[in-house]
N, C-alpha and C positions, 0 to 999 in steps of 0.2 A: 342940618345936613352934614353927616361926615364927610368928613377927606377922604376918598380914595385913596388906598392901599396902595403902594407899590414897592417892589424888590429891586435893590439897583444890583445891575453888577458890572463892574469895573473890568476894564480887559487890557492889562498893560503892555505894549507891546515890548520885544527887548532892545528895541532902540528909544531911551529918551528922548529923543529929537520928536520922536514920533505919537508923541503924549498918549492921554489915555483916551480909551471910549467906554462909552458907559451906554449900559443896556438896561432900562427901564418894564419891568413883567409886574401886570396885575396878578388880581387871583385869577381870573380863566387862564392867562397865558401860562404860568406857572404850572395850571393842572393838565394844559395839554401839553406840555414839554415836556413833564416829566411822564404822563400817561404813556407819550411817545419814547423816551429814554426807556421806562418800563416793558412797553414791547420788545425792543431792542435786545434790550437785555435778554428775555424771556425767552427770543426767537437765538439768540446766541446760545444762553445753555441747553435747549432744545436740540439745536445743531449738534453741540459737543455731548450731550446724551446720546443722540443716533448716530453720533462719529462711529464704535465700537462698532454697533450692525452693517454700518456703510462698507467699514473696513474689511469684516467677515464676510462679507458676500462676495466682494472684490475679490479677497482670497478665495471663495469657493471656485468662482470662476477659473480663476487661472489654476487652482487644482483641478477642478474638470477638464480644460485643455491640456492639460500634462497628463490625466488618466488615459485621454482620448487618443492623445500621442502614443501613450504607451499601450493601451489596445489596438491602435492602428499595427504597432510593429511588433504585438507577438501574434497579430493574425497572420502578418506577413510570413513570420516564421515557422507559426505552423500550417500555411501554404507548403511552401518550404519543405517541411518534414513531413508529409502527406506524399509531397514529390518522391522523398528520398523512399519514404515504404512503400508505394508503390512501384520503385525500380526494385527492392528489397523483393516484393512478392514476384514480379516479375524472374528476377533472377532464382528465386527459391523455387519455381512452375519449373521454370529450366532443368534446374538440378532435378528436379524428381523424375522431367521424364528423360533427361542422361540415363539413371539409374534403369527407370524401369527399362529398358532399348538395353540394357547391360543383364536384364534380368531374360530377358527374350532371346537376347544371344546364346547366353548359357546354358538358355532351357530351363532354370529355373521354376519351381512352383509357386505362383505368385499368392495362391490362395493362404499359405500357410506362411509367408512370407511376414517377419515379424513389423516392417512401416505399412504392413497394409492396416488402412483404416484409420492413419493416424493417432493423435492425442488430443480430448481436448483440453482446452486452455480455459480458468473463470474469469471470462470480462470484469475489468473494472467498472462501477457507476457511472455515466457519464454525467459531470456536471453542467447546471442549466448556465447557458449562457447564448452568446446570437451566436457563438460559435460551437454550437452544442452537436448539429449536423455531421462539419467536419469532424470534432473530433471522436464522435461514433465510426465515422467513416475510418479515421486513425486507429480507432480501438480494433475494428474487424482487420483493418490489413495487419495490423499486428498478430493480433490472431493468427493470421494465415499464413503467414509468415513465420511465426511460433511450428508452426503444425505441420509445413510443408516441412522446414529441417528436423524436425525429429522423425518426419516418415523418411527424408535421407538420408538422417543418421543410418536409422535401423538398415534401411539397404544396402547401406556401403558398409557398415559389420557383416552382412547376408554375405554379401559379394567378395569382401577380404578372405572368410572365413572360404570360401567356396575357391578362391585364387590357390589358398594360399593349400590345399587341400588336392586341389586339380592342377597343377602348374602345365603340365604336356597339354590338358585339352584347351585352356586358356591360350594360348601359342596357335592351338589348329581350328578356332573360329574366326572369321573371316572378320572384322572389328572397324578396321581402317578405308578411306576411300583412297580406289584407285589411282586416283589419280592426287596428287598433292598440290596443297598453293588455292589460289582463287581464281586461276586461268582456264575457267571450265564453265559449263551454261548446261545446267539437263535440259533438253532438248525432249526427250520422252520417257514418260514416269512408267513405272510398272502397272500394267493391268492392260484395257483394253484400249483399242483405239484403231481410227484411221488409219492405213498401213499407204504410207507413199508411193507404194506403187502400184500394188491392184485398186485403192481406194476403197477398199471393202473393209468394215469393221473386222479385227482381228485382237489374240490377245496377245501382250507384251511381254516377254517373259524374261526383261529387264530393266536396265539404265540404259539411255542414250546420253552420255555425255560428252558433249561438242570442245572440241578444245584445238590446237595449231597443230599441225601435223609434226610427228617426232619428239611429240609431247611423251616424258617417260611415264610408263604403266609400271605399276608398283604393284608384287603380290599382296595379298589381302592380310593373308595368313602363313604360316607355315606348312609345308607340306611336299608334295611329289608332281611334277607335270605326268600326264598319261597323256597329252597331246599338244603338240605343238606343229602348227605347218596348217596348209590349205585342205579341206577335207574334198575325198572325191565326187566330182557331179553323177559320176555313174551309183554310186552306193547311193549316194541322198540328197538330195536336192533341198531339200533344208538345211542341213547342217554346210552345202557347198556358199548359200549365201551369206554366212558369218564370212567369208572372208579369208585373211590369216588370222588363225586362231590358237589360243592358249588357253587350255585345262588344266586346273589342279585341284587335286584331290586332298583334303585335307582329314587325313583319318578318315575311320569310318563312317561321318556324321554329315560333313560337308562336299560341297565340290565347286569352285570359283570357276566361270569363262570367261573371256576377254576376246572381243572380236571385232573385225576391220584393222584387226590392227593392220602399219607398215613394216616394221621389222621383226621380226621373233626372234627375238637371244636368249632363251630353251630350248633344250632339248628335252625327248621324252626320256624316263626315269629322273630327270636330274632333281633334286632336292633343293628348293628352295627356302629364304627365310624370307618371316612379315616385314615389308616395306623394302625388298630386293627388285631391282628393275628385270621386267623378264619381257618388255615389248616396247612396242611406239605408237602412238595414237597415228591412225592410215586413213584411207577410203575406201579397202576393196573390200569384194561383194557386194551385196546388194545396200549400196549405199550412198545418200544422195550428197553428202560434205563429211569433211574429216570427222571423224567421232569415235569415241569407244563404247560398246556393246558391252554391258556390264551384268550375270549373271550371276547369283547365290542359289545352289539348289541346297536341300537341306533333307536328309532322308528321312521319309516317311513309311511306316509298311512295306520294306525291303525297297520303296521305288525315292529317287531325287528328284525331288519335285520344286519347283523355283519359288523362294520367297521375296517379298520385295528386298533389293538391298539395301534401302535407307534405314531400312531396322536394326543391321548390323553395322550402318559405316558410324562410329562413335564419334570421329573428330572433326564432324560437319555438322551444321544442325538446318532441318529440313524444314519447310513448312508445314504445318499441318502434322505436325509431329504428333498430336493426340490421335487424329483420325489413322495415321499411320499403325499405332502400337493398335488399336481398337482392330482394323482389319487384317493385322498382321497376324492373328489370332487363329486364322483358317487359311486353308492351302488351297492352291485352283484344282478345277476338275483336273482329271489325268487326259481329257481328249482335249483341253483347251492350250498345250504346249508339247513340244516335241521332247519326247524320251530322250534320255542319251542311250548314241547307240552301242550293240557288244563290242565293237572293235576298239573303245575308249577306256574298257580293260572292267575289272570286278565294281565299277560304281556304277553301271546299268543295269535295267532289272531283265 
């Protein structure tokens, strides 16, 4: 029978004092410690092989949350710049219908008019992304915004060319509102409506705009009074209820009124210039609070026939300002407003 095998091994401690131990391994023991050492090992270079992918992925992550950050804040930004072109298109809507409201004044031909119809512009591709919606929505306001100013370009060349060509008749369209500042409320728009005091629909054949009494009335335009003062109840009973009133004639195209007013500082013949005080916003005639009574007639077919005046006041902006130019196109019946009468001099028919 042999001796059994065995492996000594010795394990010195590093204090002397503390002798040695010795550890006795057959052959099984030997082959499971080291089998075990074996895995160890096995399971450690394993580890440091997939160290490199553990590492890579770690890093992808945290570049994914940096990409993520950084698409969170250029969405933000082109929120952002979505905002700023839609105020751009906004304000470009604006300008176009300044111009045209300056081409209506003039009388201009708008049909031949070189921003009519615009320009257009070739969109760029939009590329795909989540934020691919807005930034098509960015491409068109661009667009329109492109397209709006160069239809304002062309009508402010129109309009230069036309100033600078006409300079008298520029001066005798009525352009500015009566009254100046923000201290004013219209109270009733041109056309038809309710009349305060019979209650009966009737038509408007101006501005009512409410303001503090002795508020100054500024001419429109340049031109000539043909009447200033109270007109008489025995002649007309229409024209008695304006009030105190101011006429002016502006060449032979237009003709401004001003009524209720309180005071009149004109006279008739006297010669006026645009933006000269020639009244005071009052109550009298037929009138239920301080206001001024705000006329533009505009000759048509030898007759002056009243157009709204929001089409010609430039340094105000109305609402509805499209529907405005759209029905400012046509003039009212001749039975639905009172003639000016002959004794108001050559601008009655």
């Amino acid at each position: 029978m042999n001796p059994r095998r065995l492996l000594e091994v010795q394990i010195h401690a590093p204090d002397i004092r503390r002798g040695v131990r010795y550890l006795f391994l057959d052959r099984r023991h030997f082959w499971v410690t080291g089998g075990a050492a074996a895995l160890v090992l096995a399971f450690v270079a394993w580890g440091f092989s997939r160290a490199p992918g553990v590492a890579r992925n770690q890093l992808s992550r945290q570049q994914y949350r940096e990409l993520e950050r950084v698409r969170v804040q250029q969405g933000e930004r082109l929120k952002s710049l979505l905002g700023r072109l839609e105020q751009l298109a906004d304000g470009a809507e604006t300008l176009r219908l300044r111009t045209e409201k300056v081409y209506l004044a003039y009388g201009l031909p708008q049909e031949g008019a070189r921003g009519q119809g615009g320009f257009p512009v070739v969109r760029p591709p939009v590329p795909h992304s989540i934020y691919a919606d807005s930034i098509a929505h960015g491409g068109l306001l661009q667009t329109e915004v492109v397209e709006q100013l160069e239809v304002v370009s062309s009508f402010l060349r129109d309009v230069q060319e036309f100033e600078q060509a006409h300079a008298d008749e520029v001066t005798l369209t009525p352009s500015i509102c009566p009254l100046t500042g923000r201290d004013f409320v219209l109270t009733s728009p041109f056309g038809m409506r309710r009349n305060p005091f019979t209650k009966s629909a009737d038509f408007h054949a101006g501005l009512d705009l409410a303001a503090p009494p002795g508020t100054p009335v500024h001419a429109t335009a340049s031109g000539v009074v043909v009447f200033a003062g109270r007109y008489d109840l025995r002649q007309s009973v229409g024209w008695w209820r304006y009030g105190n009133l101011v006429m002016v004639r502006h060449g032979d195209r237009f003709a401004t009124l001003y009524g209720h007013c309180q005071d009149v500082q004109v006279r008739v013949g006297q010669r006026v210039e645009q933006g000269q005080t020639i009244a005071t916003v009052g109550n009298t005639g037929w009138s239920t609070s301080p206001h001024l009574h705000y006329e533009v007639r505009r000759r048509d077919a030898g007759d002056y026939r009243p157009i709204d005046p929001r089409i010609y006041i430039l340094d105000h902006r109305w609402r509805d300002e499209e529907r405005l130019l759209v029905r400012a196109r046509s003039a009212p019946d001749p039975g639905d407003y009172e003639p000016l009468p002959r004794s108001f001099g050559p601008v009655g028919r």
